[in-house]
N, C-alpha and C positions, 0 to 999 in steps of 0.2 A: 504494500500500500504506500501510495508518493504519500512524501511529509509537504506540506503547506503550509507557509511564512503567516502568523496573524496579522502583523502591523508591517507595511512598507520602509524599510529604510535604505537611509543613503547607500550609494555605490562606495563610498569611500570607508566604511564601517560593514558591509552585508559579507554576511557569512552563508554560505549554499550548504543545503542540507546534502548528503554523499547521493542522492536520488535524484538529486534537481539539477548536480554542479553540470551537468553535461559530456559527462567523461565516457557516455553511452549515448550519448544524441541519436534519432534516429536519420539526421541529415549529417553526420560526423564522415567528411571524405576519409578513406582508409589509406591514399598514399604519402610520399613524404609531407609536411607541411612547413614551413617556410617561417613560424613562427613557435616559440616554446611553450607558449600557451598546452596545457593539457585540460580545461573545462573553461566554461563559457564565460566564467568572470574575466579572468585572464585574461582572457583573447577580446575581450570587449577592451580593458584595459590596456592593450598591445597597441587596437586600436587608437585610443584615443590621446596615447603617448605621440602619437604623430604631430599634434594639436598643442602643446601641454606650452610652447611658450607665445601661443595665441589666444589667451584669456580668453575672449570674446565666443571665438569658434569654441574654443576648448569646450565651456560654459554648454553653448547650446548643447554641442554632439553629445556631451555625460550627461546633460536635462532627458534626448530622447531616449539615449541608449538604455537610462536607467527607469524612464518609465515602462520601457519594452520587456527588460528584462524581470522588472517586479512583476510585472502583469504577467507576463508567463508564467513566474510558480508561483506567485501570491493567487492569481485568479484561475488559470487553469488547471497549476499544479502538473506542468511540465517544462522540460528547461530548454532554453533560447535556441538551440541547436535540434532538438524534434519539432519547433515550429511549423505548420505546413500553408501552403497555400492561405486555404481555407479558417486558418488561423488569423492570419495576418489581416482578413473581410473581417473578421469579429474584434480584432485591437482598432479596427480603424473606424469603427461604430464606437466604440468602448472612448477614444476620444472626443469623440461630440460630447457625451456623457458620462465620464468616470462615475460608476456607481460597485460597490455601496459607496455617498456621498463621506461619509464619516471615516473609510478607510484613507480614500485619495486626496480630498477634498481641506485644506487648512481650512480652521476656524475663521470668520469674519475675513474671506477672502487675501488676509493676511500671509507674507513669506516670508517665515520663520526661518532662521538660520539654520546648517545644516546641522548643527550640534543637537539642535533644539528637539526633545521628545514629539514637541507640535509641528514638525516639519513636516509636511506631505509632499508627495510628487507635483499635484496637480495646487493652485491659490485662486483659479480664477476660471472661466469657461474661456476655453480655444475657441479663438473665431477660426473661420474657415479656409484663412490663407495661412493660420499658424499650425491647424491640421495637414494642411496638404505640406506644409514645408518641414513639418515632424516626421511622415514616411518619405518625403526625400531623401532628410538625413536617415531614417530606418534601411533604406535603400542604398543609401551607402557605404552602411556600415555590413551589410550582407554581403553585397561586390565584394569589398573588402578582405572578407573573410576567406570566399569562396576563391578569392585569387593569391590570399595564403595558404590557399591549402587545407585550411580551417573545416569549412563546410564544403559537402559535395555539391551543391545547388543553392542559389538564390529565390525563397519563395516568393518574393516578391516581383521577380521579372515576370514571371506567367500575368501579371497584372496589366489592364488597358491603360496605357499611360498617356495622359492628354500634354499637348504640346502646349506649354506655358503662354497666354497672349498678352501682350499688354493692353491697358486699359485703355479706351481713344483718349482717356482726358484725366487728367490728375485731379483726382477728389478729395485729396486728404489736403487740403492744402486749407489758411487762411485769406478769405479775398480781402482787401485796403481795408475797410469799412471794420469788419472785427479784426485787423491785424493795428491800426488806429486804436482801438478799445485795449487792446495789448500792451501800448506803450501807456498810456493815461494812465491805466492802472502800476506799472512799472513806477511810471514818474509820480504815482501818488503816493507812493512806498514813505515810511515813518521814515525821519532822517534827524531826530534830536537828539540820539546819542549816540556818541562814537560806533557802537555796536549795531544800530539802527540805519546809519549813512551806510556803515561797512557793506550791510543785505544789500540794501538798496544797488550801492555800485556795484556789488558781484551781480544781482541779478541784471543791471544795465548794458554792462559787460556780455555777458554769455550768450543773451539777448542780442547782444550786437555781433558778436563771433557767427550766432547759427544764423540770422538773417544777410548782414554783408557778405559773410564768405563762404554761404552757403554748405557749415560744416556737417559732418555727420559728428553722432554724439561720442563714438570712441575716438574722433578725431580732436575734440573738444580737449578729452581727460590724455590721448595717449600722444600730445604736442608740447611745446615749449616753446618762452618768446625767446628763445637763441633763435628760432626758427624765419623772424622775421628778419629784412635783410634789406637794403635800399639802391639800386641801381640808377645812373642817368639813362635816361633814350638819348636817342639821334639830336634830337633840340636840345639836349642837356638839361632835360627837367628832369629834377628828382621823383623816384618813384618806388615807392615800398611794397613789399611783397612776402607771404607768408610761403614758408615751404611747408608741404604737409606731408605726413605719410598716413598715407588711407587705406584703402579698401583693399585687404589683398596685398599690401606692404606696397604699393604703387605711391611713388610720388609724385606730389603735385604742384602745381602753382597756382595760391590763389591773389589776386589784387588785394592787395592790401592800402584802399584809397584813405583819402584826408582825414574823411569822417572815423574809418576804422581807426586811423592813426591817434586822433585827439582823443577818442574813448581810450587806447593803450595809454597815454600818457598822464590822461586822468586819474587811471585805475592806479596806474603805478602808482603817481605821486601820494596816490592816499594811503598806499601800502608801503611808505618810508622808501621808493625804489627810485631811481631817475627815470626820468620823463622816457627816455627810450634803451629798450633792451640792449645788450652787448653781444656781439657773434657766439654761439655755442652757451649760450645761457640757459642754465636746466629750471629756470622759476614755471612752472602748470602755467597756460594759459589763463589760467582758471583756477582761484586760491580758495581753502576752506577761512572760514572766520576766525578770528583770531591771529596767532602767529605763526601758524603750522607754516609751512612752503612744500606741502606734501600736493600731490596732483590729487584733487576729488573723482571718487571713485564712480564709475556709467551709472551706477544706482543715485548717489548723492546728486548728479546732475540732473538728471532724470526728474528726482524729486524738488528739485527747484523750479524746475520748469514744470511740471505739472501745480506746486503750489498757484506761480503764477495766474496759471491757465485757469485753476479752480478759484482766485481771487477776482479773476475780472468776471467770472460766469457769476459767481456771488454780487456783484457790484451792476450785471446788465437783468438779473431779478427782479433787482429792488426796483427796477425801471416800470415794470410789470409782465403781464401774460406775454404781451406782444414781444417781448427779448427772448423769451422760453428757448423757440430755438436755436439763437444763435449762441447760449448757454450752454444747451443741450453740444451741441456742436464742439466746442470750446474743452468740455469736459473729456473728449475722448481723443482729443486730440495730445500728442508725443510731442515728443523731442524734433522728431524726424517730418512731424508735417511743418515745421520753421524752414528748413532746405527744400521743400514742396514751395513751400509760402516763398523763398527766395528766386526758384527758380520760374514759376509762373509771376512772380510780379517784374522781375527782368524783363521775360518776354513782352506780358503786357506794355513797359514801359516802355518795347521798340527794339528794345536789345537784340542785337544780329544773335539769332538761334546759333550760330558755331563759339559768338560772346558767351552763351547761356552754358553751350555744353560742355566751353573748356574751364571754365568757372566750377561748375559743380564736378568736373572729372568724369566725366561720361564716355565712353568710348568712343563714341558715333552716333551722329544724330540717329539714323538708321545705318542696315546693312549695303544701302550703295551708297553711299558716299563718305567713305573712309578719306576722302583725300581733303574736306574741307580742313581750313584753319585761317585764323585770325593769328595775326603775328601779336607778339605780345605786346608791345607798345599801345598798337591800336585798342585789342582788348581791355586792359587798363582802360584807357582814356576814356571808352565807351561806357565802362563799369564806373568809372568815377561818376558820369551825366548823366547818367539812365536808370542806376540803382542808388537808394539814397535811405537813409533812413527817416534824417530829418526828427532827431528829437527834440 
């Protein structure tokens, strides 16, 4: 009779009962394998050693892996390795809805530390694009295997896989009118005591990072202003410019105009710094309160920027019914819809589409035409006229 786990815990602490570890898989390839892995923790762990000094990636791939693998002997009471098919149709139901809610589900939609007894897999309901990008990663973590030598077959390839499309129009984004409502709120921030100014200009700040330079949020916490750096153009104007490294360890260049500049030198000044950074300088773009100089962590950002967001929705209520939804709205909106918000208000503003997409680091407007580009002078100069914060 298989043994069955009562309560879910971490990948980092789980112990496999001798029935469950997978040392007898019924999908266990029997030639050499490629990995030393001998049961299915292991080899999920071999995996995700690939990862390990990409937080970010790390993070998600051990969120899926380890939902997959609790569900299997916690709820099936079979281990990751005899998975079939037919398995894999009921984990991807079992995502809409983790149920029993009390096994998977944190209390008060809260995410407990992994230490924590109250920790669960699941804090919140998957929407349907963080569903489909869970069996992604599930999906790659099986290839994976199967091309260690690990497992005989991928259950998951027999699956109808639909080709990703993009959306015709970016929805997640703020239009002027509630991105306006964004700054007021910002600019109405408490500012009487040293501690009170301090919020205020970190939240002004980061605020100005995700919309001028249209960052993503690990680019935020995993940059430094060594990073900024000043060169002339051809006319000998000065011209500032952030180097970033983003997505995929890709560097990038973003314009770094007037406006962005005097918010840097603002911030510094209030943080005992000189007005402008020095080459290879390690200060966080982006400082925690007080006198730490340590980089705030995707979650602490995160959570500022959602404060934010839930301050102006609070402040467009009091307005009445008629604000409900641009409230509603406001509420669900990330980090990541401010770089939507950047790059659809560029456009809007006129901004040459090759300005838009070397700015946000985009590959390719589309797949024919790889060869556009805007030389960098020009781009600047466009970014400076055309996107603007204007606080």
């Amino acid at each position: 009779m298989k043994t069955a786990l009562i309560v879910p815990r971490p990948l980092d602490v789980l112990e496999l009962p001798a029935d469950l570890d997978g040392c007898d898989g019924t999908n266990r390839a029997h030639g050499h394998s490629q990995i030393a892995a001998r049961d299915d923790l292991n080899a999920v762990r071999a995996w995700l050693a690939r990862v390990e000094d990409k937080k970010t990636t790390f993070e998600n791939y051990r969120k899926e892996a380890e939902r997959l693998l609790l569900w299997a002997i916690v709820q099936l009471g079979k281990p990751l390795s005899s998975l079939t098919h037919e398995d894999l149709q009921l984990f991807r139901q079992f995502l809409k809805d983790p149920q029993p809610h009390g096994r998977w589900v944190a209390d008060d939609g809260r995410k407990y530390p992994r230490h924590d007894p109250r920790w669960r897999p699941f804090y919140k309901t998957l929407r349907p694009s963080s569903q489909y990008q869970a069996m992604v990663i599930i999906n790659a973590l099986f290839a994976w295997l199967v091309e260690a030598g690990y497992l005989a077959g991928n259950p998951l390839s027999l699956s109808r896989q639909r080709t990703g499309r993009s959306k015709p129009r970016v929805t997640r984004y703020l239009d002027r009118e509630l991105w306006h409502e964004v700054k007021l709120y910002i600019d109405s921030l408490p500012k009487d005591t040293p501690r009170e100014r301090e919020r205020y200009l970190r939240a002004r700040r980061l605020f100005t990072l995700f919309y001028l330079g249209g960052l993503r949020i690990s680019e935020v916490g995993g940059n430094t202003m060594g990073c900024f750096f000043c060169r002339h153009d051809a006319d000998g104007h000065e011209r500032w410019w952030l180097e970033v490294l983003g997505k995929g360890d890709k560097e990038g260049l973003v314009p770094a105009s007037a406006e962005m500049m005097v918010e840097l030198g603002r911030y510094r000044r209030e943080r005992g710094l000189s007005a402008l950074p020095s080459p290879h300088e390690d200060t966080p773009l982006v400082l925690p309160l007080g006198k730490s100089m340590k980089p705030l962590t995707r979650a602490a950002l995160h959570t500022i920027v959602k404060a934010v967001f839930a301050g102006t929705a609070e402040r467009l209520r009091l307005r009445g019914d008629v604000f409900a939804g641009q409230a509603d709205l406001l509420e669900q909106a990330s980090a990541h819809w401010l770089r939507h918000t950047a790059g659809s208000h560029m456009a809007d503003g006129g901004a040459d589409l090759r300005t838009v997409r070397d700015n946000l680091r985009h590959a390719s407007l589309t797949s024919t035409n790889p060869y556009l580009h805007t030389p960098d002078e020009e781009r600047h100069r466009e970014t400076e006229q055309k996107h603007r914060i204007n606080w």
